[in-house]
ROVEXRO-712485 format. One line per 2 residues: number of its first residue (from 1); for each residue x, y negated, z of N, C-alpha, C, CB. Coordinates in nm, 3 decimals, decimal comma, m for minus. Atoms other than C-alpha are relative to their C-alpha. Glycine has a CB too. Example, Ala and Ser with C-alpha at 12.3 -4.5 7.8 and 13.67 -1.06 7.14 Angstrom:
! residues 2
1) 0,089 0,119 0,000 1,230 0,450 0,780 0,090 m0,120 0,000 m0,099 m0,003 0,125  m0,082 0,119 m0,006 1,367 0,106 0,714 m0,077 m0,109 0,073 0,041 m0,046 m0,142
END
This chain:
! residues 209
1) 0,045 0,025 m0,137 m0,042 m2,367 0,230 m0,058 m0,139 0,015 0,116 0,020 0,097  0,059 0,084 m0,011 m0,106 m2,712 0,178 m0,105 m0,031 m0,044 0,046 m0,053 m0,010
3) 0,089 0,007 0,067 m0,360 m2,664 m0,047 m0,123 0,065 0,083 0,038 0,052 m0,120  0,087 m0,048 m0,058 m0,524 m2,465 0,199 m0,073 m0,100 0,106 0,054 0,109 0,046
5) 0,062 0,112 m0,111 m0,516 m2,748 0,505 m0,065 m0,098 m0,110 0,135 m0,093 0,118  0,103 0,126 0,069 m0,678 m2,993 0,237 m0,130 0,074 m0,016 0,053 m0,070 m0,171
7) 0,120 m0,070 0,064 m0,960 m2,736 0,153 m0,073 0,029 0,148 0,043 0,156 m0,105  0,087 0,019 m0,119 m1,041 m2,710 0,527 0,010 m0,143 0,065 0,037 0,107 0,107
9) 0,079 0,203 m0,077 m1,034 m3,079 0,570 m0,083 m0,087 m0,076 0,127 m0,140 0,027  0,149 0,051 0,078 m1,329 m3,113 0,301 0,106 m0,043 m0,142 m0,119 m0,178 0,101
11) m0,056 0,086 0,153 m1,053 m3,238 m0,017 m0,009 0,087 m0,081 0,155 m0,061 m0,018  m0,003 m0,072 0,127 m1,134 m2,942 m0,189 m0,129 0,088 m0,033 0,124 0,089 0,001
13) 0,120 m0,080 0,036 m1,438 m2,688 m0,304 0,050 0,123 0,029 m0,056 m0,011 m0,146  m0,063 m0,151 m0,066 m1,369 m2,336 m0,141 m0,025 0,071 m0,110 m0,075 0,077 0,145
15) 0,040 m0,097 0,122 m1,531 m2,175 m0,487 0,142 m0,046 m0,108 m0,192 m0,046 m0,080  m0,116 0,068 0,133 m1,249 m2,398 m0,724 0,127 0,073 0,091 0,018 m0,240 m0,025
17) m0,135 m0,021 m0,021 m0,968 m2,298 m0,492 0,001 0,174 m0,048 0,049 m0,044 0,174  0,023 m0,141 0,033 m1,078 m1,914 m0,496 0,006 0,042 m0,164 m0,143 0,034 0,058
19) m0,043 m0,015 0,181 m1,124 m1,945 m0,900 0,141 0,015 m0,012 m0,037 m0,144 m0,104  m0,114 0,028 0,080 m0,798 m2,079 m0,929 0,095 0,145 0,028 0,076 m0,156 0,053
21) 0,003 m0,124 m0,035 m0,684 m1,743 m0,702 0,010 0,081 m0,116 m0,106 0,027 0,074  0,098 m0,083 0,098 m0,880 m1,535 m0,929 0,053 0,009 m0,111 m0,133 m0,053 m0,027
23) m0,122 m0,008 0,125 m0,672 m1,659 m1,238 0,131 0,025 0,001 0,017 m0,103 m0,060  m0,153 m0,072 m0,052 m0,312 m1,646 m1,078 m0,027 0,089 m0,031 0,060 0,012 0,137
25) 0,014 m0,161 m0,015 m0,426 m1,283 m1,003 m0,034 0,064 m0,160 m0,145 0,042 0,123  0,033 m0,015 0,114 m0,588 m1,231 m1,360 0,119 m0,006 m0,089 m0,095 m0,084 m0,026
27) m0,067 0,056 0,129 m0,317 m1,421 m1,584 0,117 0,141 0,102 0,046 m0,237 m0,036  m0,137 m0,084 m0,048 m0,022 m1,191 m1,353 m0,011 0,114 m0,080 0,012 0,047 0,168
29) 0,024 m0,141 0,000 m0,187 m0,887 m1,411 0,000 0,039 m0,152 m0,138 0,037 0,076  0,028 0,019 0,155 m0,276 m0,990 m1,808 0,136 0,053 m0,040 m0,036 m0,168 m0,061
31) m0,138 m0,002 0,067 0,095 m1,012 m1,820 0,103 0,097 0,031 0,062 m0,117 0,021  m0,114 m0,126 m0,008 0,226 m0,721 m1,690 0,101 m0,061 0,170 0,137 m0,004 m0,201
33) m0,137 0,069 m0,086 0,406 m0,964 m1,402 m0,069 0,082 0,170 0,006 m0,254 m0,004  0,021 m0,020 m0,134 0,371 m0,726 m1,073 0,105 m0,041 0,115 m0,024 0,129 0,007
35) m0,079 0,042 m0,094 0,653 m0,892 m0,920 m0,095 m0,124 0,047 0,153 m0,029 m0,053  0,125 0,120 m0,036 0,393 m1,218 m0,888 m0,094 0,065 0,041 m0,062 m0,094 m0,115
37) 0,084 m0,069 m0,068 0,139 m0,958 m0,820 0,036 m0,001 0,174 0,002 0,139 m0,070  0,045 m0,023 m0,153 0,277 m0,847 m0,519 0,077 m0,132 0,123 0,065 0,184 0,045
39) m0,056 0,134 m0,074 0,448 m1,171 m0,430 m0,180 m0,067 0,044 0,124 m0,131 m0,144  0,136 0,070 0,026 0,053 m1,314 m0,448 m0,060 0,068 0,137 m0,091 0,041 m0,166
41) 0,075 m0,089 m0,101 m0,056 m0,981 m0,227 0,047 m0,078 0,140 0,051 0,181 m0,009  m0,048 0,057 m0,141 0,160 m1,109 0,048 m0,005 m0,078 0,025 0,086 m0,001 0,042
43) 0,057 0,115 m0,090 0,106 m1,452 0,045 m0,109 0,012 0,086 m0,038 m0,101 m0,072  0,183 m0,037 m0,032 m0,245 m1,375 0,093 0,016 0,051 0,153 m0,089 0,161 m0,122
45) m0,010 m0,100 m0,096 m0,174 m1,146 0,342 0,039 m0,072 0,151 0,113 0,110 m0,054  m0,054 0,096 m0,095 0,045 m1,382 0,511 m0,032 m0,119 0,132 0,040 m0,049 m0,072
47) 0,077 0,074 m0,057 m0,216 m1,623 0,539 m0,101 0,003 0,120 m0,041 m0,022 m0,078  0,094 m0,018 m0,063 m0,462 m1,440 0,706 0,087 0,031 0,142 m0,096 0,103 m0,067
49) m0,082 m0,021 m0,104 m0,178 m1,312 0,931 0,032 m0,147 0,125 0,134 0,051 m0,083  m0,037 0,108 m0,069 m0,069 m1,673 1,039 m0,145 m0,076 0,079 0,080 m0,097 m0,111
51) 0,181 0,101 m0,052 m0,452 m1,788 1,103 m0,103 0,122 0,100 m0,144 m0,047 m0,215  0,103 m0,096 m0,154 m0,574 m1,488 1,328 0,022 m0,037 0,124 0,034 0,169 0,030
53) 0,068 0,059 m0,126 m0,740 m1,551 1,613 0,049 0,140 0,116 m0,208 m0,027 m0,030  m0,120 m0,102 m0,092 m0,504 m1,324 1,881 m0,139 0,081 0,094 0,157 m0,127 0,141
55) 0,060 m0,050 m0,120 m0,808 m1,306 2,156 m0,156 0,049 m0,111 m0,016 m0,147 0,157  0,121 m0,064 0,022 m1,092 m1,187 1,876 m0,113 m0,084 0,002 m0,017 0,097 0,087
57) 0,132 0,046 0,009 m1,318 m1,484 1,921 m0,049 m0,092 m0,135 m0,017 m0,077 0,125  0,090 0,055 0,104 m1,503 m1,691 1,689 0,180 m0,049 m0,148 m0,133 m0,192 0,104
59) m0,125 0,040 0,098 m1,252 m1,755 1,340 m0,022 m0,158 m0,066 0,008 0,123 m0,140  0,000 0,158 0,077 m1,160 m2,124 1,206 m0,008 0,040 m0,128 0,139 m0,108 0,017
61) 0,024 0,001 0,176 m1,202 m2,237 0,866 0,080 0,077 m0,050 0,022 m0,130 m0,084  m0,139 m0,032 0,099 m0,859 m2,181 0,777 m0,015 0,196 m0,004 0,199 m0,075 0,108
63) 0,023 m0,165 m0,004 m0,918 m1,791 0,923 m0,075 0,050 m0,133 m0,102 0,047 0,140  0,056 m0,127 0,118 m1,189 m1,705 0,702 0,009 m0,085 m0,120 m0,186 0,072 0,018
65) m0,010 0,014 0,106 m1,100 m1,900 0,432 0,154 0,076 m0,114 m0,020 m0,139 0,019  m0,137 m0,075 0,035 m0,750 m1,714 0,421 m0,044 0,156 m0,034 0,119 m0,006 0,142
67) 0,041 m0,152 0,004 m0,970 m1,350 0,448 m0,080 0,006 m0,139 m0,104 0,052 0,143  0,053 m0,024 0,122 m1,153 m1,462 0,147 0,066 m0,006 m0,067 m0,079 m0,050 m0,041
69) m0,105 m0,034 0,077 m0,848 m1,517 m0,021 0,009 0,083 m0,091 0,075 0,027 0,054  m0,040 m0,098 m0,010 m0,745 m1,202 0,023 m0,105 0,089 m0,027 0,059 0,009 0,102
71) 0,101 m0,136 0,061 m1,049 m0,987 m0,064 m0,101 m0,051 m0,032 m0,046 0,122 0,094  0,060 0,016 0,115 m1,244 m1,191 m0,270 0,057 m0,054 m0,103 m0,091 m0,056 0,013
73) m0,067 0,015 0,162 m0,974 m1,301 m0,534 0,119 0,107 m0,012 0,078 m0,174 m0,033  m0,077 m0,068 0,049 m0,694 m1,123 m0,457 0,017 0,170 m0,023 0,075 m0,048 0,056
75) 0,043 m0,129 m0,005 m0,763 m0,778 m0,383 m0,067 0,092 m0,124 m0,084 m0,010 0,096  0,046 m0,063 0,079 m1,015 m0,720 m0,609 0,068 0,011 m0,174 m0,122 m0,047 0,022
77) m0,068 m0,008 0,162 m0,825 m0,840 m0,939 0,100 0,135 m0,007 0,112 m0,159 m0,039  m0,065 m0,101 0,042 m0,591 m0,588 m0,870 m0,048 0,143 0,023 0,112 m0,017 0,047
79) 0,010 m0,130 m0,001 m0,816 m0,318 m0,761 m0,037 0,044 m0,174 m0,117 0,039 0,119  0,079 m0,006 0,124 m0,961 m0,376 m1,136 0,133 0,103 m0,081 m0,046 m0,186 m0,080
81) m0,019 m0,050 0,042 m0,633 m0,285 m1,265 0,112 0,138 0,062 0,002 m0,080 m0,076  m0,021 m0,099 m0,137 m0,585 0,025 m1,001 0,105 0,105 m0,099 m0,185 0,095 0,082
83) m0,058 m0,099 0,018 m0,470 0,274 m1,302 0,142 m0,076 m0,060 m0,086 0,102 m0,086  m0,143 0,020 0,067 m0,159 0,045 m1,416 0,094 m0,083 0,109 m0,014 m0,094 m0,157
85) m0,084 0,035 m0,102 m0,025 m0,082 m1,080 0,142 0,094 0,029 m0,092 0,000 0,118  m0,053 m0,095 m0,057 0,280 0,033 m1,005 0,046 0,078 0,122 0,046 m0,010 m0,036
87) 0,066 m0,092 m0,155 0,319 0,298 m0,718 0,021 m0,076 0,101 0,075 0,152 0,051  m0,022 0,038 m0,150 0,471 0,076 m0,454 m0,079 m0,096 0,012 0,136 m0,039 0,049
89) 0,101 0,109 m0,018 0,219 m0,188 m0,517 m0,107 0,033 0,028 m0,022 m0,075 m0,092  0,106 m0,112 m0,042 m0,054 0,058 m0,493 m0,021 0,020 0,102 0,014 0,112 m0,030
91) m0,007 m0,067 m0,126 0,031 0,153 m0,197 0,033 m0,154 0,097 0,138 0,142 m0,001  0,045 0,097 m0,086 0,108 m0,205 m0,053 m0,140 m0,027 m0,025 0,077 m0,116 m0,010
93) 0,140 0,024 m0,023 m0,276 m0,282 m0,158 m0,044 0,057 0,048 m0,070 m0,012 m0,065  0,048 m0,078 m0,082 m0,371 0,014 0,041 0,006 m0,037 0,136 0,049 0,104 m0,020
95) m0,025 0,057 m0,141 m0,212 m0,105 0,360 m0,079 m0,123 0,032 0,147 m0,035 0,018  0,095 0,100 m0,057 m0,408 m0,428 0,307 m0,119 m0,001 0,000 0,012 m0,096 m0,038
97) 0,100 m0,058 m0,019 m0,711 m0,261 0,339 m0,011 0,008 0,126 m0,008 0,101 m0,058  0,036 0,028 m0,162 m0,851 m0,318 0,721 m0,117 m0,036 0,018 0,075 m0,102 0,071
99) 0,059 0,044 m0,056 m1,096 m0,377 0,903 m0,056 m0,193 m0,038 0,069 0,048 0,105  0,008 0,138 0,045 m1,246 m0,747 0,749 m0,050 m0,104 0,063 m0,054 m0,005 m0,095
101) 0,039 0,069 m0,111 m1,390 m0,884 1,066 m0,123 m0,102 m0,057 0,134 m0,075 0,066  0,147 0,003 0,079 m1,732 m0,941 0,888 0,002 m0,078 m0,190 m0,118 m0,123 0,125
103) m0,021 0,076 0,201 m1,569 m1,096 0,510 0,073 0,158 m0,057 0,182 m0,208 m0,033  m0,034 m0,108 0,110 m1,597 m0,773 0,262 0,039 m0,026 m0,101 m0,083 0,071 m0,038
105) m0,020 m0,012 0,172 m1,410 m0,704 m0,046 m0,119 m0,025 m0,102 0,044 0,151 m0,038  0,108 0,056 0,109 m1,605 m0,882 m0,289 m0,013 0,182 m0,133 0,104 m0,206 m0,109
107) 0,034 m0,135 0,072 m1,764 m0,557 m0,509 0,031 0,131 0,014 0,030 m0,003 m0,099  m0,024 m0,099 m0,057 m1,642 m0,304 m0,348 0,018 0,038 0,171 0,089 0,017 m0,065
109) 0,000 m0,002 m0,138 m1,687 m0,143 0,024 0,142 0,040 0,022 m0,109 0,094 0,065  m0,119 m0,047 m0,049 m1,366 m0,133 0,211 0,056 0,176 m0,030 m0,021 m0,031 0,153
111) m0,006 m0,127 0,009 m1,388 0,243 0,228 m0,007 0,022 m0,130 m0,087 0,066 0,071  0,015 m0,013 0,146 m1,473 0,296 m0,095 0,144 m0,043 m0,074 m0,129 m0,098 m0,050
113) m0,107 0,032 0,062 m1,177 0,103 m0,229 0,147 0,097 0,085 0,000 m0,178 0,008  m0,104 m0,086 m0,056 m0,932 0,306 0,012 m0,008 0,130 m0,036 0,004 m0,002 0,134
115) 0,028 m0,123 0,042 m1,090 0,615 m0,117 0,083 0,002 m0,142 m0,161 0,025 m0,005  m0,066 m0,028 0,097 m0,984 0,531 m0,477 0,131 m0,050 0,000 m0,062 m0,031 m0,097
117) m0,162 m0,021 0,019 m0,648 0,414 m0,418 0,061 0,086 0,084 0,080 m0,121 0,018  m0,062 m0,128 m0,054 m0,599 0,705 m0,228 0,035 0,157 m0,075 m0,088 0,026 0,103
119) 0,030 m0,132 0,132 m0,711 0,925 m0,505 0,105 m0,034 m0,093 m0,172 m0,005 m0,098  m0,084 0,055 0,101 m0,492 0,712 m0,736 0,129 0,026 0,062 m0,026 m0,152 m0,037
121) m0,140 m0,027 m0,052 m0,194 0,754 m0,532 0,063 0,164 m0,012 m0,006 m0,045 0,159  m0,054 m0,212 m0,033 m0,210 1,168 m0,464 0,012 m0,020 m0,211 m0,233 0,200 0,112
123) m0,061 m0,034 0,161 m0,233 1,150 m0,894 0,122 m0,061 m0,039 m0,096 m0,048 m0,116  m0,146 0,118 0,034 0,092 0,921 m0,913 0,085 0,078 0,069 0,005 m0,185 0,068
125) m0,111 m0,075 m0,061 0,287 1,123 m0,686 m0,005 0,123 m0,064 m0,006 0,016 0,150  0,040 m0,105 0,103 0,168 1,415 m0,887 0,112 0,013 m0,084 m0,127 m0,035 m0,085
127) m0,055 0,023 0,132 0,274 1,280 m1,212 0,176 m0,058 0,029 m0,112 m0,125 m0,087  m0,154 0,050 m0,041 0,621 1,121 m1,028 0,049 0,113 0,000 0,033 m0,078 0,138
129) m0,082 m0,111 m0,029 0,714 1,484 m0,959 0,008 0,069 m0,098 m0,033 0,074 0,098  m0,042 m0,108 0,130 0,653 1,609 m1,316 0,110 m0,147 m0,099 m0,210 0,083 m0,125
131) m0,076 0,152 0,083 0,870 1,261 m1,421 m0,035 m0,087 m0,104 0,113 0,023 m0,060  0,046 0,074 0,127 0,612 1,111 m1,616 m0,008 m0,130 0,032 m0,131 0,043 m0,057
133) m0,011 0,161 m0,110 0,663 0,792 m1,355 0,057 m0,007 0,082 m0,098 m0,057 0,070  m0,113 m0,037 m0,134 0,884 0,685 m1,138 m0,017 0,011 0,124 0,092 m0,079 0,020
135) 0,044 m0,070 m0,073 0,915 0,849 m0,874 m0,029 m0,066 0,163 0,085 0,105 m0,019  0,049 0,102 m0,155 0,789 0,738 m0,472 0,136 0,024 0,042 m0,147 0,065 0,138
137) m0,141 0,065 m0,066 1,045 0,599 m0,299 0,005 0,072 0,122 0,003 m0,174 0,032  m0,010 m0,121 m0,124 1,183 0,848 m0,036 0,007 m0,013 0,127 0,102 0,074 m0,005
139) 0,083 0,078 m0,101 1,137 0,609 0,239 m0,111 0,023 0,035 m0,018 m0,105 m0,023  0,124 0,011 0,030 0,793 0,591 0,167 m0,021 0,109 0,029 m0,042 m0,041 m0,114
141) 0,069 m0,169 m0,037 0,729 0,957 0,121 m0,006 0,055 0,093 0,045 0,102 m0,046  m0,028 m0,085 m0,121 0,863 1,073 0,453 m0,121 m0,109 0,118 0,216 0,003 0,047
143) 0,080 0,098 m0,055 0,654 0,750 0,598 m0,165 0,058 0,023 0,011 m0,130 m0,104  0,164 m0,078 m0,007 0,319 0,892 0,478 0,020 0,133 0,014 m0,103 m0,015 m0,140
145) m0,008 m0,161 m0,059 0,418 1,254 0,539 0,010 0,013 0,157 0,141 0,080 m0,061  0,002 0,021 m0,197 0,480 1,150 0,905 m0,105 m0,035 0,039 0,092 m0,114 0,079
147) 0,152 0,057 m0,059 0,147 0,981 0,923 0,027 m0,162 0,055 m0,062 0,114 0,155  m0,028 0,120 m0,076 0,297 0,664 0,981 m0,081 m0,118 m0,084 0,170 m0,027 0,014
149) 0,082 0,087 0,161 0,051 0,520 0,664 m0,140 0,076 0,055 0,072 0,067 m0,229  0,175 m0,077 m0,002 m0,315 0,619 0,823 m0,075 m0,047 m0,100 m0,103 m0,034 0,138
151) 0,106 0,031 0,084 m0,481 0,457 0,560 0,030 0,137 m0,133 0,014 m0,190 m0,055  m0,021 m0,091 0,089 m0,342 0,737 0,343 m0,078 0,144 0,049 0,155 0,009 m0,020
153) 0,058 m0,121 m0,070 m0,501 1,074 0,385 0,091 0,102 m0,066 m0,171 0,028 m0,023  m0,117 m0,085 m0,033 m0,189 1,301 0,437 0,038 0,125 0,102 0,073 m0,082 0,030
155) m0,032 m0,046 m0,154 m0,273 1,567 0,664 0,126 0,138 m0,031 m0,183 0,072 0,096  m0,047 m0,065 0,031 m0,088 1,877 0,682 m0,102 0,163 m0,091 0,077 m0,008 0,113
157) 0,064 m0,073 0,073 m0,179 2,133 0,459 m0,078 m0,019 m0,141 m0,063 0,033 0,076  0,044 0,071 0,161 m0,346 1,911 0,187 0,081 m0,003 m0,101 m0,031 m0,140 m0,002
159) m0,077 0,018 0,154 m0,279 1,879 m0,182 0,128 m0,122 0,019 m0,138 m0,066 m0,138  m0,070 0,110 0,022 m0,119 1,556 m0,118 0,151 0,058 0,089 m0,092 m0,150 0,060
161) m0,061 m0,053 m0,090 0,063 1,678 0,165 0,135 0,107 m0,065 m0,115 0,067 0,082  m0,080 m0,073 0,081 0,239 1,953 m0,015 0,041 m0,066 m0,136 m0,066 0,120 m0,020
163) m0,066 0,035 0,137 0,335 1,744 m0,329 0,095 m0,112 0,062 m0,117 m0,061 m0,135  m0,068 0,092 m0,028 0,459 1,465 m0,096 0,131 0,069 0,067 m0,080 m0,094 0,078
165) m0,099 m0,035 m0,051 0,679 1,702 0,121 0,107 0,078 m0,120 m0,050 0,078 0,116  m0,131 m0,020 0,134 0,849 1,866 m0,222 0,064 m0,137 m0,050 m0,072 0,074 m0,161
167) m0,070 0,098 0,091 0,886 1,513 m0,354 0,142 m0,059 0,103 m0,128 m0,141 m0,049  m0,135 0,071 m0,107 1,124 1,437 m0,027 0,112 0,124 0,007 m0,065 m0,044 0,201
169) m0,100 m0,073 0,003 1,276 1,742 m0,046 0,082 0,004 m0,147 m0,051 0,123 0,045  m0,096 0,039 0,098 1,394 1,708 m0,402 0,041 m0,100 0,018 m0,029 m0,001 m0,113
171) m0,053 0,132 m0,005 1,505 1,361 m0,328 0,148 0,043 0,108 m0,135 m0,127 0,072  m0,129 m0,069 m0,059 1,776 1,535 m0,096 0,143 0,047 m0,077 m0,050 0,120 0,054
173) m0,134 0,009 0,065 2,078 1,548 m0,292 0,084 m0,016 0,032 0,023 m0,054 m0,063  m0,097 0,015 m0,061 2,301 1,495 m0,058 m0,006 0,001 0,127 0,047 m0,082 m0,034
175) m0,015 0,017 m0,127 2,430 1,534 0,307 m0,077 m0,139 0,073 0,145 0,003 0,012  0,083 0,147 m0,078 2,337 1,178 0,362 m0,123 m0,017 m0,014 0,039 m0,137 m0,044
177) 0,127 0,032 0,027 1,989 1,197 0,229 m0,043 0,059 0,113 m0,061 0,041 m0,128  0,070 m0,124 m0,153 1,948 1,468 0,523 m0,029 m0,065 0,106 0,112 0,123 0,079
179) 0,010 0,090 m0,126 2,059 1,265 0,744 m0,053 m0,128 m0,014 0,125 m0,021 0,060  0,090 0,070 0,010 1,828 0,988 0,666 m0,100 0,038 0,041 m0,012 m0,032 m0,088
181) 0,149 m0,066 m0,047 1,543 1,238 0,686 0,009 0,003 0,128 m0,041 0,148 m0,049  m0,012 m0,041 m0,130 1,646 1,332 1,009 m0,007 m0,131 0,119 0,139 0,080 0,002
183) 0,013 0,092 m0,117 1,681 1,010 1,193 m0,101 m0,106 m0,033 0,137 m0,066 0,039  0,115 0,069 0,015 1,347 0,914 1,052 m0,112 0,038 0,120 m0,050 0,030 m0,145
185) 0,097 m0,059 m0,128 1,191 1,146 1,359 m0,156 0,046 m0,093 m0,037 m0,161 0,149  0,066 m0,057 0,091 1,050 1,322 1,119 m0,110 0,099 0,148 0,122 0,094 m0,133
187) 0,100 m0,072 m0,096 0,720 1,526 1,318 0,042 0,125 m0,018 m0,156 m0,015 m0,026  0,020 m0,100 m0,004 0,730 1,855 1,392 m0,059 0,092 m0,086 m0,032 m0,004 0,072
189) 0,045 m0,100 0,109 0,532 1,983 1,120 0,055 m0,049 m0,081 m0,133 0,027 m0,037  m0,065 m0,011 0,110 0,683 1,783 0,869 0,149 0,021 m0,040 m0,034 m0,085 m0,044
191) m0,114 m0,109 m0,015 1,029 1,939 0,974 m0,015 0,118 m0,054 0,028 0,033 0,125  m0,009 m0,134 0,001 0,896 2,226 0,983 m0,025 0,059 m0,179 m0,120 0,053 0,118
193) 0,038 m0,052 0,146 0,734 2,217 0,619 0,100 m0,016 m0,112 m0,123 m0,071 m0,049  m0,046 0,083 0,051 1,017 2,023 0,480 0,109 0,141 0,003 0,008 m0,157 0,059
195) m0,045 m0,132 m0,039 1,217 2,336 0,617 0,029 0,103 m0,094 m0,086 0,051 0,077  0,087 m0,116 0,047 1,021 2,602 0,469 0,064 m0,048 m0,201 m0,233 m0,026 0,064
197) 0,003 0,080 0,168 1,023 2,395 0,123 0,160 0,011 m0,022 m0,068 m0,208 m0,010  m0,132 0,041 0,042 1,419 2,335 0,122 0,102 0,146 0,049 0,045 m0,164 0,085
199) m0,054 m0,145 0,005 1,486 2,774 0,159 m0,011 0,034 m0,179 m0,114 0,121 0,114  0,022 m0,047 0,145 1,411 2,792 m0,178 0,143 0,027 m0,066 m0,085 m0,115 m0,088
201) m0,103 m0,023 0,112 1,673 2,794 m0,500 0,112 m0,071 0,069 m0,038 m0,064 m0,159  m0,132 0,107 m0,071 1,891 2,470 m0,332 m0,005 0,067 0,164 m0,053 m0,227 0,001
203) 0,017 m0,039 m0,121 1,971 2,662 0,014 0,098 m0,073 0,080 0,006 0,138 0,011  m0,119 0,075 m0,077 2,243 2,427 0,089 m0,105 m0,097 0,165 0,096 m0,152 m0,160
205) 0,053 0,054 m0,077 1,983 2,223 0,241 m0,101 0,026 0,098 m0,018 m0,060 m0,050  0,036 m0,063 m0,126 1,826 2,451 0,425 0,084 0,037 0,089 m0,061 0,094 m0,015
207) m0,126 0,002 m0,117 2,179 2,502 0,593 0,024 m0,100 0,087 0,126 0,006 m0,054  m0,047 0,099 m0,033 2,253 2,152 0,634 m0,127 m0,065 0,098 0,053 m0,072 m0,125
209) 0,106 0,081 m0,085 1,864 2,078 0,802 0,008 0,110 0,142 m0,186 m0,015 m0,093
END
C-alpha cells in the first residue's frame, strides 16, 4: 500500500511497479504457490475496493492505478495458467471479473475471459465428481446452484446445473449436511432438483429432505 501512495505521488514509474506485479504473479504461479496466488488476487482486489469512487464520478490515480493492478498484472498471469488453478481459485478469479469502468483486462475481453473460466469450471466439477480432483466445496456448490454466483452460468436444466446439483447431493452424508443445505434457502428449483436427485439408491435422504 505504501508503495502504491509513492507511485501516485510521482516516486515511482506505473510500468516498473506493474512489472514487478507481473513477476510476483509469474514467479507464484512458476512455483506452484496458489496460496500467494490467491493471497495476491485479493490484495489486488482489495485495493481497488478501498479506492472506489462510491458516487461513480471521475477515478483518482490511486483508483485506476489499483484497477490496473488487478487486470493488467494480476488477472491475466493467472488467466495464463487457467488449466492448473485450483478450483476455488478459479472460481475466486471469476468473481473478480466485473464491469472495469473503462481499464480492460490486458489481452483478453472481460467476457471472453468469464466465458473460459466458466467453461473451465463446468470441466472441474465434472472431473471432481469422477474423483480425478478434489472435489467443489459444498458451500460453494449450493452457492452457484442457487444463483447466488451470476458470473457463473448455472441455470436450471444445464449440463453444469445437473453435475453441480449431484455433486451437493453426494456431499450429504449426514443429517447435518441436510441441514446445512436447508438453511442455505436453497430456491425452489434447486430443492426441488436436489429432491428428485436424492430418491435414488441413498433414500435416507430423500426422507430426511
Amino acid at each position: 500500500r505504501h508503495g502504491l501512495a509513492a507511485l501516485c505521488d510521482g516516486g515511482v514509474e506505473a510500468n516498473c511497479f506493474l512489472d514487478w506485479w507481473r513477476r510476483l504473479v509469474d514467479q507464484s504461479v512458476e512455483n506452484s504457490n496458489w496460496a500467494r496466488c490467491k493471497d495476491v488476487l485479493q490484495e489486488a482486489q482489495s485495493w481497488v475496493k478501498n479506492n472506489a469512487v462510491a458516487d461513480g464520478t471521475s477515478l483518482s490515480q490511486e483508483a485506476l492505478l489499483s484497477k490496473r493492478i488487478l487486470h493488467e498484472a494480476v488477472m491475466p498471469g493467472l488467466l495464463q495458467a487457467i488449466s492448473d488453478l485450483p478450483l476455488q481459485l478459479l472460481l475466486d478469479l471469476l468473481l473478480a471479473l466485473e464491469p472495469q469502468s473503462g481499464v480492460e483486462t490486458q489481452g483478453a475481453e472481460p467476457s471472453v475471459s468469464a466465458e473460459r473460466l466458466s467453461d473451465e469450471l463446468e470441466k472441474r466439477v465434472k472431473t471432481s465428481l469422477r474423483g480425478d480432483s478434489p472435489a467443489l466445496p459444498f458451500m460453494t456448490a449450493i452457492s452457484i446452484a442457487n444463483g447466488e454466483v451470476p458470473q457463473i452460468r448455472c441455470k436450471p436444466g444445464s449440463r453444469l446445473w445437473t453435475t453441480v446439483v449431484f455433486s451437493i447431493v453426494v456431499r450429504m452424508e449426514s443429517v447435518k449436511d441436510i441441514d446445512f443445505f436447508c438453511r442455505c434457502h436453497p430456491s425452489e428449483d434447486l430443492f426441488e432438483a436436489v429432491l428428485e436427485e436424492a430418491s435414488g439408491e441413498e433414500e435416507w435422504r430423500w426422507l430426511e429432505l
